[in-house]
C-alpha positions in Angstrom: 15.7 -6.4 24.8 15.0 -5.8 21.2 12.2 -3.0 21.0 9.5 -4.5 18.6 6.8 -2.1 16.9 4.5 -3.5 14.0 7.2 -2.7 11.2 9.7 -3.7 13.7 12.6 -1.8 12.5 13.4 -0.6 16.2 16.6 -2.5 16.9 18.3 -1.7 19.6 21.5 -3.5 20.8 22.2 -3.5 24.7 24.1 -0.8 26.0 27.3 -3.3 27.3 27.1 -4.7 23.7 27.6 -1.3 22.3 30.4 -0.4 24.5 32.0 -3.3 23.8 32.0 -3.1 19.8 33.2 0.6 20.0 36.1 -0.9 21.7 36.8 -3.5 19.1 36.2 -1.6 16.2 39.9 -0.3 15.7 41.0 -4.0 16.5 41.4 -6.6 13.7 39.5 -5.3 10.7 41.2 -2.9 7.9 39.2 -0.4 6.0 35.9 -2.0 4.7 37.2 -5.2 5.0 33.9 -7.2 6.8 35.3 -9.2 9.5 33.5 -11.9 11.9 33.6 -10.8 15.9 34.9 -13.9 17.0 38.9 -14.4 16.4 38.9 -10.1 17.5 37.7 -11.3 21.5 39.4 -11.7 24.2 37.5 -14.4 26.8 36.3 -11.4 28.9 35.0 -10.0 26.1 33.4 -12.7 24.3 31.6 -13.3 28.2 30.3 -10.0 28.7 28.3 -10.8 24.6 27.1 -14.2 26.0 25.5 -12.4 29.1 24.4 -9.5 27.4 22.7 -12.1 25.0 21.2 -14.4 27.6 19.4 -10.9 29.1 18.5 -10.0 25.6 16.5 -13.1 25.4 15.5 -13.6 29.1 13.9 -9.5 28.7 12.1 -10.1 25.2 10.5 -13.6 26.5 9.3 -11.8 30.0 7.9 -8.9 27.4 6.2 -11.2 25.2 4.2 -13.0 28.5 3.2 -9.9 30.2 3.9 -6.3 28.7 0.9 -4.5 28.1 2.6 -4.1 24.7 3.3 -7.4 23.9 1.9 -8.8 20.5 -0.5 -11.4 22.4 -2.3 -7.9 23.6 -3.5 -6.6 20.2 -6.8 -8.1 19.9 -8.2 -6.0 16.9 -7.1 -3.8 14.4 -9.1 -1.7 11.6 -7.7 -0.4 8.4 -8.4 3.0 7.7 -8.8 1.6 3.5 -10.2 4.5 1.8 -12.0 6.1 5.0 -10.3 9.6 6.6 -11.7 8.7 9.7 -13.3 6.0 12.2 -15.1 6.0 15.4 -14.3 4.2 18.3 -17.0 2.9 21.1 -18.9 0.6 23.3 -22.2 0.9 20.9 -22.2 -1.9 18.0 -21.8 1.3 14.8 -18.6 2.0 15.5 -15.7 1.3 13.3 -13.9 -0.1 16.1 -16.1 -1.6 18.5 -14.8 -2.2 22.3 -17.7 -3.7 24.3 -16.1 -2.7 27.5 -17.6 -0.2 30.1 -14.5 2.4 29.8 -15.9 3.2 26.7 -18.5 5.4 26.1 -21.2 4.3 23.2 -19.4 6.8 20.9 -16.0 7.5 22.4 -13.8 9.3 20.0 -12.8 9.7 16.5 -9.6 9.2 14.9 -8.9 11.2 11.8 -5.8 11.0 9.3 -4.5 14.2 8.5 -1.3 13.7 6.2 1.4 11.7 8.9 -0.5 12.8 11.6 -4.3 11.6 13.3 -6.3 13.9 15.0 -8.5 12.7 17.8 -11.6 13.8 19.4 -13.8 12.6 22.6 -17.2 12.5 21.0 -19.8 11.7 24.2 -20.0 13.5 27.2 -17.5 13.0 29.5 -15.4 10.8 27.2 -11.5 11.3 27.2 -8.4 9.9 26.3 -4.6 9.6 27.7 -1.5 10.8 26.1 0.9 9.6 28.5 0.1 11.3 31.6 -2.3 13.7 30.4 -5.9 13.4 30.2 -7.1 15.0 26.9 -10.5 15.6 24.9 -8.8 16.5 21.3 -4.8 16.4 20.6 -3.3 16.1 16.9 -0.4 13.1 17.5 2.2 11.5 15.6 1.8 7.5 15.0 1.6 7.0 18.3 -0.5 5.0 21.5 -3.3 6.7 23.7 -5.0 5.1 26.3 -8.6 4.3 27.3 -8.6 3.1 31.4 -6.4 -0.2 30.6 -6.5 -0.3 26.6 -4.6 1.3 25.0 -5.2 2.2 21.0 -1.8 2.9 18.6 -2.2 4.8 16.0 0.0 3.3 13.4 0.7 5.4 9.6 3.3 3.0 7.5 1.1 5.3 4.9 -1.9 2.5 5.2 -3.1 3.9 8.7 -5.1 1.5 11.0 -5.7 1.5 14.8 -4.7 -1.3 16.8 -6.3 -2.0 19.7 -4.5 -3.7 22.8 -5.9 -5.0 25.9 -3.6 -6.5 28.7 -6.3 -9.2 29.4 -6.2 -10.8 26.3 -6.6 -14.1 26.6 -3.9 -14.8 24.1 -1.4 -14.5 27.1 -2.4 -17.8 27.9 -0.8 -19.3 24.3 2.6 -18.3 25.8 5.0 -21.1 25.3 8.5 -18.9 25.2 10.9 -18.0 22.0 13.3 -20.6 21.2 16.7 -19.5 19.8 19.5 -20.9 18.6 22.9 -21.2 21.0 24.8 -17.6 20.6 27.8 -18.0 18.3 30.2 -15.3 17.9 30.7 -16.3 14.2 27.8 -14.6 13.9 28.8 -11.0 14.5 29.5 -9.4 12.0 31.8 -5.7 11.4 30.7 -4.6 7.9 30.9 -1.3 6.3 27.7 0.3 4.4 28.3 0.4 1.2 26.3 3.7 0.0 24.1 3.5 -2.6 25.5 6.9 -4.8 21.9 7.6 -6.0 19.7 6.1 -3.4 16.5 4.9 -5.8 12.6 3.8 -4.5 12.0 0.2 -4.3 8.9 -1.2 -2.8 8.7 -3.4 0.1 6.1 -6.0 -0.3 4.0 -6.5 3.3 2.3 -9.4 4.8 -1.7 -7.6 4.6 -0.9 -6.7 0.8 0.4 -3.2 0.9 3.1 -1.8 -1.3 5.7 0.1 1.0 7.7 2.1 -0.9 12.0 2.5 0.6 14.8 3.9 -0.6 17.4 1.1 -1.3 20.2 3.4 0.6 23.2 1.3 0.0 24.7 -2.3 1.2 26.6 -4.7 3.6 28.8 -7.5 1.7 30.6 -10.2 4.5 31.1 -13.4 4.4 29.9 -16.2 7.0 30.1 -20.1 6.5 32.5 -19.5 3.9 29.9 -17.8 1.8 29.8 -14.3 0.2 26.8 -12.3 1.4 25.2 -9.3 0.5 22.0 -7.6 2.4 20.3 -4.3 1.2 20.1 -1.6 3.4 16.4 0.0 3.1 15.0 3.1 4.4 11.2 2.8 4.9 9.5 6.0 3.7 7.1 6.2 6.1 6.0 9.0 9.1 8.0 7.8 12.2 11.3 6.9 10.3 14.3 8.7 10.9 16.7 10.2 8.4 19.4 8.0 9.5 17.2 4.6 10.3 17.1 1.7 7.7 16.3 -1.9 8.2 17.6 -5.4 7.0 15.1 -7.5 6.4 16.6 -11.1 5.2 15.5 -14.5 4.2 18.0 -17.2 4.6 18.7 -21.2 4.3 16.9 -21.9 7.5 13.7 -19.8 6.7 10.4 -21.8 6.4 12.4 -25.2 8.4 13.8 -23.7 11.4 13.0 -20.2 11.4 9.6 -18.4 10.8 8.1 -18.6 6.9 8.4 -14.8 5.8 12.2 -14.2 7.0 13.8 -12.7 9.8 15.0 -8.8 10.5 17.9 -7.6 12.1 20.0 -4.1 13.6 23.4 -2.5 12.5 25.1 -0.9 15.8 27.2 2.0 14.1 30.6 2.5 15.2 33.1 5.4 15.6 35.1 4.1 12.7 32.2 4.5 10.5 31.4 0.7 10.4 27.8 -0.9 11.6 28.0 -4.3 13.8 25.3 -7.0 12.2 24.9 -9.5 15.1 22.6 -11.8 13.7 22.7 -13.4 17.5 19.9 -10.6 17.6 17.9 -11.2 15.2 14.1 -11.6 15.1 10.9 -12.6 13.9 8.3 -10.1 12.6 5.1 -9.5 14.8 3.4 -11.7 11.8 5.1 -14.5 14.0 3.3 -14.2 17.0 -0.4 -11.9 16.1 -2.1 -11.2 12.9 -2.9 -8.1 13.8 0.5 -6.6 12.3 1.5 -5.4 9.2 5.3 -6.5 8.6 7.3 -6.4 5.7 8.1 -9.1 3.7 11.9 -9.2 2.2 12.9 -8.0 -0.8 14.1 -10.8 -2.9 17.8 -9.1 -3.4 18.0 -10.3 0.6 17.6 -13.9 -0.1 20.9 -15.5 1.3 21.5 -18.6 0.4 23.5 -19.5 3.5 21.9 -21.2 6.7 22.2 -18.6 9.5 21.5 -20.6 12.6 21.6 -17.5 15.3 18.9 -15.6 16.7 15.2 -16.7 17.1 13.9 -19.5 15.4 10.3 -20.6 14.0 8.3 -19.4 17.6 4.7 -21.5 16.0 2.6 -19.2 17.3 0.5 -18.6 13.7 0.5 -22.2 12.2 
């Protein structure tokens, strides 16, 4: 399934996916030539997508209706604004209030310290969990801890908040699915980055008002529906990101009809060769789909394709 954080830039393709487009990538296409996955496949081949697809889909809907994680679990979040730190507690003063007998009136306090938050166990007898470890104080990346069956993440994008998510939210209960459109191997793209020679900051506008700022690290130019296209490869310069990560964050002909209002994202697979594979069978909507308790980025306007890309999720009508 596709791994979705708040600034959902963590793509991931399944593995048979993967093997499969390292095996195609010597096959068809010639130098940076962008070619569509479709006329390359053999039936077996184009089978083992479909599946890999339908368990894709099948995985992110069963996340979505019962993960602890899923976005119908985050059921408050507090900007940190211009404060270096906030409290967290069961008594009515705290920054984040949790009316819920795990918590201690003053349970802990979260500090920003540069890309890092440092938390401390205020009360007696008040502690946290770092995965398996019971702690008092730690100093941890953007991150989750845990509280009995909450758990708290600790998200930077360099406007830090806490996010607090509760497996009994009663949000669960809005679940309706994710519709998609049918796969289509047209859809697949082989595309080579075309690097940016002197990589310059942009800023990514985001749906709560904050100014990311990216480097704009290069391009993809395909074609699909007879159309040239062109999407801007950007590298979120945020705590968390890695060197090599970037996202593609697109608009497109269906957004605001059949897909959700703010755009869509979706991955680039690298190959061997040196190519990426853009399946836009993959692609998503931003948390701001499903919660409001996300900050997702909006699309830069360079990204606004003016063909209809009917793959992927569509419009899921969670936040109308």
């Amino acid at each position: 399934m596709i791994i979705r954080v708040d600034m959902c830039r963590g793509y991931r393709m399944p593995l048979a996916a993967i093997l499969l487009a390292g095996l195609l990538a010597g096959v068809g296409a010639c130098g940076n030539e962008a070619k569509n996955g479709v006329g390359e496949l053999t039936q077996a081949e184009a089978d083992t997508l479909l599946a890999a697809y339908a368990k894709d889909r099948a995985d992110t809907q069963e996340w979505l209706k019962a993960a602890p994680t899923s976005y119908f679990a985050a059921v408050q979040r507090r900007d940190f604004g211009e404060e270096a730190s906030l409290t967290v507690g069961r008594d009515p003063g705290n920054d984040v209030r949790i009316d819920d007998s795990a918590f201690k009136p003053h349970h802990l306090r979260v500090t920003v310290v540069g890309d890092s938050f440092r938390v401390e166990a205020l009360d007696r007898g008040a502690r946290f969990e770092v995965g398996d470890e019971e702690l008092a104080s730690a100093t941890l990346p953007p991150s989750r801890i845990g509280v009995d069956r909450f758990s708290l993440r600790l998200s930077h994008q360099r406007f830090p908040a806490i996010i607090v998510f509760d497996p009994r939210s009663p949000r669960y209960a809005e679940y309706k699915g994710i519709p998609y459109f049918p796969p289509d191997l047209s859809y697949r793209i082989v595309a080579a980055l075309k690097a940016n020679p002197n990589p310059d900051t942009t800023i990514i506008e985001s749906t709560r008002g904050n100014r990311r700022r990216a480097l704009r690290i290069g391009w993809f130019d395909f074609t699909l529906n007879g159309k040239t296209c062109r999407l801007a490869a950007t590298q979120l310069l945020e705590p968390g990101v890695g060197e090599k990560d970037f996202s593609l964050f697109f608009t497109d002909a269906t957004t605001g009809k059949e897909t959700y209002k703010v755009g869509r994202y979706v991955g680039a697979e690298p190959l061997p060769d040196g190519r990426y594979v853009i399946d836009f069978n993959y692609c998503y909507s931003p948390a701001c789909a499903y919660s409001d308790e996300y900050n997702c980025p909006i699309p830069p306007s360079e990204n606004r394709l003016a063909v209809a890309i009917r793959a992927g999720e569509m419009d899921p009508k969670y936040m109308h």
